[in-house]
C-alpha positions, 0 to 999 in steps of 0.5 A: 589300206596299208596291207593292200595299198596296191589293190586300194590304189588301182581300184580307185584309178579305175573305178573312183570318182575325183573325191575319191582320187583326192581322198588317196593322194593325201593318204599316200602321197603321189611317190607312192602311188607312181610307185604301186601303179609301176608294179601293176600288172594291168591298169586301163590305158585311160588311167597310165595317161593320167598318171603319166601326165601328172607324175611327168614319167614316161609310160615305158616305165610302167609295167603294165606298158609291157605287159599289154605291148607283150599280148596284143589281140589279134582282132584289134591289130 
């Protein structure tokens, strides 16, 4: 779980249940997992809001922000 934190992590963001959520906050610890999801290329936008809401940062701080802001679709425009 150390080697891949970041695919373990955003795996369980998008797809886990809450035990499943609980099970990694205890493991890394919420730094750490504000860290990883920073860094992630894509995370559903359902996921960046919970994490923002419950770490108390901003989505522009997010790299996945960027990235979908960077390649909207044309037909959802």
């Amino acid at each position: 779980m150390d080697d891949n934190a970041r695919y373990v992590i955003q795996r369980v963001m998008e797809h886990g249940q809450m035990n499943d959520w609980r099970l990694i906050y205890h493991y890394y610890g919420l730094d750490r997992i504000v860290a990883e999801c920073k860094q992630m290329r894509t995370l559903d936008p359902v996921c960046l809001s919970f994490i923002t809401t419950i770490s108390h940062t901003k989505e522009e701080d997010y790299r996945c922000y960027h990235f979908r802001q960077s390649c909207p679709t044309p037909w959802n425009s």
